[in-house]
C-alpha positions as CSV (number, residue, x, y, z in Angstrom):
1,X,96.0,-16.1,-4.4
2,X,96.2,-16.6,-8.4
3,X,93.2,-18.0,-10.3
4,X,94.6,-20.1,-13.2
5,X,91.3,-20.3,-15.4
6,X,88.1,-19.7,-16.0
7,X,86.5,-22.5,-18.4
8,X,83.3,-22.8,-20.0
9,X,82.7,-26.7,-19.5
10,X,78.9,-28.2,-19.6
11,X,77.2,-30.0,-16.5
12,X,77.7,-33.3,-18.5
13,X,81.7,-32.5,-18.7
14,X,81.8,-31.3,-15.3
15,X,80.6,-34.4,-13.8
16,X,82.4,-36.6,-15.8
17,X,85.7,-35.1,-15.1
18,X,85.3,-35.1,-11.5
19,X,83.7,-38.7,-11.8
20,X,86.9,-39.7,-13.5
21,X,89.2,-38.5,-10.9
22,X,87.4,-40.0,-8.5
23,X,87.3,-42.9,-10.1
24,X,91.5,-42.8,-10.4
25,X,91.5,-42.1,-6.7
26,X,89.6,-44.9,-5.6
27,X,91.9,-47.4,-7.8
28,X,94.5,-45.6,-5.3
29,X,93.2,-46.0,-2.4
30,X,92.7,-49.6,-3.5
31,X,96.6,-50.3,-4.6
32,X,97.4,-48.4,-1.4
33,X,95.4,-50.9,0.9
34,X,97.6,-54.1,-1.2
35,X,95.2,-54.3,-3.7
36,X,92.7,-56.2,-1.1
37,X,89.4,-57.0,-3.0
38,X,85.9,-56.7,-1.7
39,X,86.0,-52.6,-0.8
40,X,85.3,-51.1,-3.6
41,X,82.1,-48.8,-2.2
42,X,84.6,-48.4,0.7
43,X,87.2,-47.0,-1.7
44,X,85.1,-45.0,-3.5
45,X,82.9,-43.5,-0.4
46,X,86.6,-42.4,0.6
47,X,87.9,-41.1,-2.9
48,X,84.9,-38.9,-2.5
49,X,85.2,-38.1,0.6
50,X,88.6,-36.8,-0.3
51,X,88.2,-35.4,-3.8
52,X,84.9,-33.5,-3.4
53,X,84.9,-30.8,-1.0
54,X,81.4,-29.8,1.0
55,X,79.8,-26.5,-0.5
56,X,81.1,-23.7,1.4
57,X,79.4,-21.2,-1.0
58,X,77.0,-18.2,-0.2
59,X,75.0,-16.6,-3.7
60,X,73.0,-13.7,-4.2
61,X,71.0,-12.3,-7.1
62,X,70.9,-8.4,-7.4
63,X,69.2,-7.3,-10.8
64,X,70.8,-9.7,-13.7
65,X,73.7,-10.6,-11.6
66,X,74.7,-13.0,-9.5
67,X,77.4,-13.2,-6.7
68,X,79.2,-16.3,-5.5
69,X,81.8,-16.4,-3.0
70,X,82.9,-19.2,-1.9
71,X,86.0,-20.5,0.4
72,X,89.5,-21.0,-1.7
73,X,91.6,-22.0,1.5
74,X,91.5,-25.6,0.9
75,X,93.1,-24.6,-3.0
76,X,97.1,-24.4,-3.1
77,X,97.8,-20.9,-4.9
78,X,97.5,-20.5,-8.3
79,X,95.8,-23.8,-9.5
80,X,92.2,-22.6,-9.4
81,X,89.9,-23.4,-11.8
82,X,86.5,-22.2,-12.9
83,X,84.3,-24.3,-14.5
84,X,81.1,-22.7,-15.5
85,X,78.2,-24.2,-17.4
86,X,74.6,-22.4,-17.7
87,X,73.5,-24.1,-14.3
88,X,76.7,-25.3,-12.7
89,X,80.2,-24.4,-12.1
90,X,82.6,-26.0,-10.4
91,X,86.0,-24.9,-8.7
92,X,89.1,-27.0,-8.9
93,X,92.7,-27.4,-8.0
94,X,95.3,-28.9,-6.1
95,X,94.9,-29.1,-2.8
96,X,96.5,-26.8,-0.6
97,X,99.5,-28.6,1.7
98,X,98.1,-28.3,5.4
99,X,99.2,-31.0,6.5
100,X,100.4,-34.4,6.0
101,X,97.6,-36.4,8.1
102,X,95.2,-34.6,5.8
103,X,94.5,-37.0,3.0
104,X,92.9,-34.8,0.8
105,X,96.1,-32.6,0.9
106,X,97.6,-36.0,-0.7
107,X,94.8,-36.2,-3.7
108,X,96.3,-34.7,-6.9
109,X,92.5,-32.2,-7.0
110,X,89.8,-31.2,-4.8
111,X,86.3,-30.0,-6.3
112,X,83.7,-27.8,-5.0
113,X,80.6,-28.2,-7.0
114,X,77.7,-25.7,-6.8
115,X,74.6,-25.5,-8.6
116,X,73.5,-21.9,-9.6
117,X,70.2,-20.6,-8.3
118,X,69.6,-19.5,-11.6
119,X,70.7,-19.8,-15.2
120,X,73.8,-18.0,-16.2
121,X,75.6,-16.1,-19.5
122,X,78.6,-18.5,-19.7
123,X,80.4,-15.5,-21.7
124,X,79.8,-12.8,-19.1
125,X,82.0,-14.3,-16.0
126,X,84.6,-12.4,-13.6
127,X,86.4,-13.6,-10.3
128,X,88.8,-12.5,-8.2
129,X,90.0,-13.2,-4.4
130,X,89.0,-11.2,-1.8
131,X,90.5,-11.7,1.8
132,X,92.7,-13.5,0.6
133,X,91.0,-16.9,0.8
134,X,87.6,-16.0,-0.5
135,X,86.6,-16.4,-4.1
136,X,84.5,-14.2,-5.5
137,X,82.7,-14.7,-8.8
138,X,79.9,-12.9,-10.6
139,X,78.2,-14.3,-13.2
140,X,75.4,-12.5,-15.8
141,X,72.2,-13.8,-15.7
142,X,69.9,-15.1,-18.6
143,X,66.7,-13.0,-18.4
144,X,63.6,-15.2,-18.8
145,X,61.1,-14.7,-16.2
146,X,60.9,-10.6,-14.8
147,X,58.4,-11.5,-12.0
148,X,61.0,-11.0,-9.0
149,X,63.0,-7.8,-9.2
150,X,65.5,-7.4,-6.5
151,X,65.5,-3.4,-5.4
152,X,68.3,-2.7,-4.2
153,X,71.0,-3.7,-1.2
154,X,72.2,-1.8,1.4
155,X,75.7,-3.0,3.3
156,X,75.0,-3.9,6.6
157,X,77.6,-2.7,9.3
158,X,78.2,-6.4,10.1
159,X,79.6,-6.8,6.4
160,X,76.0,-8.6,5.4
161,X,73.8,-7.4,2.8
162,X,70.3,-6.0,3.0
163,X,68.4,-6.6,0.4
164,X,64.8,-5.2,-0.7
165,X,62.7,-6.8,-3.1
166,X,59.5,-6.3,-4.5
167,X,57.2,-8.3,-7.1
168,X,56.4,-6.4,-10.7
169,X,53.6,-7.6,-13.1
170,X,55.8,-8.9,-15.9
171,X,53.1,-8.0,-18.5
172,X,55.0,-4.6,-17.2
173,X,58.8,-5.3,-18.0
């Protein structure tokens, strides 16, 4: 599975674009029911229903990095975008052709939206698929506060992580 871009585009931008297509969708949904007035939060609860994916994301912070995989299946191959802002990022595309029942295989993009745990380098951003439906990303962090150091992580044998971290005075740093 092909990624098709990685985009710096701020919170602000993020929402509006996906607001926007949600918006379009909803105007959809409404010409689809015969243009029937008075179900318009209806409409709109469904758009997004349809248009924003749950989070099916998992991050960790090692040192100034910070992991993010998250579930691509839902994405048809090679529409994937990244959208990444200092706090946010967001991953787009068209949505993958399961099946025809499925209406959010009919909406022209699907959205995943996650909100970083911590601020991020917008610059500093690599991605790549792994098991071939699993997206992952690392992103550099923005150093501010040194009070939590992660040690280390040790692989697991179940695949998981360990991870070890201990507190240093950041008068010390």
């Amino acid at each position: 599975m092909l990624i098709k871009s990685i985009l710096v585009v701020n919170a602000e931008e993020q929402e509006r674009r996906v607001h926007e297509a949600v918006e379009h969708y909803a105007f959809q949904i409404f010409k689809n029911r015969g243009a029937t007035t008075g179900h318009a939060r209806e409409d709109w609860h469904q758009a997004e229903l349809d248009l924003i994916c749950p989070e099916c994301s998992t991050q960790m912070q090692l040192d100034d990095t910070l992991w993010i995989n998250a579930s691509v299946a839902m994405f048809k191959e090679g529409t994937i975008e990244i959208w990444v802002a200092p706090h946010k990022l967001t991953i787009c595309g068209e949505p993958a052709a399961t099946n025809q029942s499925d209406r959010c295989s009919q909406a022209p993009m699907i959205f995943q939206k996650v909100d970083l745990a911590c601020e991020v380098d917008v610059s500093r951003v690599h991605s790549k698929i792994v098991h071939g439906s699993v997206l992952e990303i690392t992103l550099r962090t923005v150093q501010k506060d040194r009070g939590l150091t992660i040690a280390g992580a040790v692989k697991a044998s179940d695949g998981g992580f360990w991870v070890r971290a201990k507190m240093l005075d950041p008068r010390a740093a």
